[in-house]
C-alpha positions in Angstrom: 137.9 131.7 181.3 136.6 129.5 179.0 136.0 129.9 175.2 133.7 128.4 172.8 134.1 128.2 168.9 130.9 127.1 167.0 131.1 125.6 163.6 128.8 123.8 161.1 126.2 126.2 160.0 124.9 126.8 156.8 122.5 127.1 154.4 120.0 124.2 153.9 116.4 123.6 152.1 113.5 122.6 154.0 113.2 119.0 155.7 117.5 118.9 155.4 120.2 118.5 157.8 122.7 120.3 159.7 125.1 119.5 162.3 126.7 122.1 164.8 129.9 122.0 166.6 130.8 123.7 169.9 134.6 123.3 170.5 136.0 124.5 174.3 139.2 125.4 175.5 140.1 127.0 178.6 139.0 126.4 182.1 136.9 123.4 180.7 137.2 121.7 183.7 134.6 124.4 185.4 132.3 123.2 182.7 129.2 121.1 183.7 126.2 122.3 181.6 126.2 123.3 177.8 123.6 124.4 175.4 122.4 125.4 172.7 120.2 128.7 172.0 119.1 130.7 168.9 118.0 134.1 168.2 115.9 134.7 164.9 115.8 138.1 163.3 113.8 140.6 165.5 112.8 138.1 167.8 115.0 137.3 171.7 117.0 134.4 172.1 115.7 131.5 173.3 116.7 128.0 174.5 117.3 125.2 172.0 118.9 122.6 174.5 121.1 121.7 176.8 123.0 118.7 178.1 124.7 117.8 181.6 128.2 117.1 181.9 127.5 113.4 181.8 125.3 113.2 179.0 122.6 111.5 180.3 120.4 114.6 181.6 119.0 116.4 177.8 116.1 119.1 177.6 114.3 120.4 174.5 112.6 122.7 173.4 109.3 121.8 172.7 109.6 123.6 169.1 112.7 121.0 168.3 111.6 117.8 170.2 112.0 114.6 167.8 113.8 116.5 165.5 117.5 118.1 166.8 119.8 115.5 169.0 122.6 117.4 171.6 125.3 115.2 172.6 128.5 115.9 174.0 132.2 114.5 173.6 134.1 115.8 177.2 137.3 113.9 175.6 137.3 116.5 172.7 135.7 119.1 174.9 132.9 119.3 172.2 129.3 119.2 171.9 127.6 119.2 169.0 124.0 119.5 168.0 122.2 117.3 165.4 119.1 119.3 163.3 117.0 117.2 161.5 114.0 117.9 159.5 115.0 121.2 159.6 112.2 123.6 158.8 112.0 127.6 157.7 111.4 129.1 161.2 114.7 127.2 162.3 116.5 129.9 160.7 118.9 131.9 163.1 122.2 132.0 164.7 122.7 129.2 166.9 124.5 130.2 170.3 127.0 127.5 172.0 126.9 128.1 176.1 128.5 126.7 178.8 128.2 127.2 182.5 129.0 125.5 185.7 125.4 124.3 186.1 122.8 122.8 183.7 119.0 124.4 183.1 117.5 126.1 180.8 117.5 129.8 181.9 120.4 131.9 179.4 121.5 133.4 182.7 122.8 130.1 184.4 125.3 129.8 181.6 129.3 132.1 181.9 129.9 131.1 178.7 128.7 131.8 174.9 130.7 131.2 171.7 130.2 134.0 168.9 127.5 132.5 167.3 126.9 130.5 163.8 124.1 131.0 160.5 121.8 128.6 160.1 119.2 129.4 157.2 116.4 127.2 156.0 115.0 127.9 152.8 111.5 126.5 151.8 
């Protein structure tokens, strides 16, 4: 098994910053893709990014393109998640997964952490 803490969220005004943390322990050696997701009030949850195990394979959403940055430490088992120019309809809770293969589809990942606030006011 393999579990995943998430950690930096908050509340921010428009066009700030926020940087999310994604801390794994466990199995982590089973771990080759991790990503980010978010689900807004009312609405599904949907993919944010993700990032292979060696860094250098990254997908966006088109919504956050230019503007959040995933990156991953394997040393610290950590990935963390980089919003810039954050903007009102950011505002969810941001979902750490982690799975054995990289993509974008929620059902490739084993793995989600409980979840963290993030809330953009205008």
């Amino acid at each position: 098994q393999v579990q995943l803490v998430e950690s930096g969220g908050g509340l921010v005004q428009a066009g700030g910053s926020l940087r999310l943390s994604c801390v794994a322990s466990g199995r982590t050696f089973s771990i080759y893709g991790m990503g980010w997701f978010r689900q807004a009030p009312g609405k599904e949850r949907e993919f944010v990014t993700t990032i292979s195990k060696s860094g250098y394979s990254t997908q966006y959403a088109d919504s956050v393109k230019g503007r959040f940055t995933i990156s991953r430490d394997n040393a610290k088992n950590t990935v963390y998640l980089q919003m810039n120019s954050l903007k009102p309809e950011d505002t969810a809770v941001y979902y750490c997964a982690a799975g054995s293969v990289y993509g974008l589809e929620s059902d490739l990942y084993d793995y989600w952490g409980q979840g963290t606030q993030v809330t953009v006011s205008s």
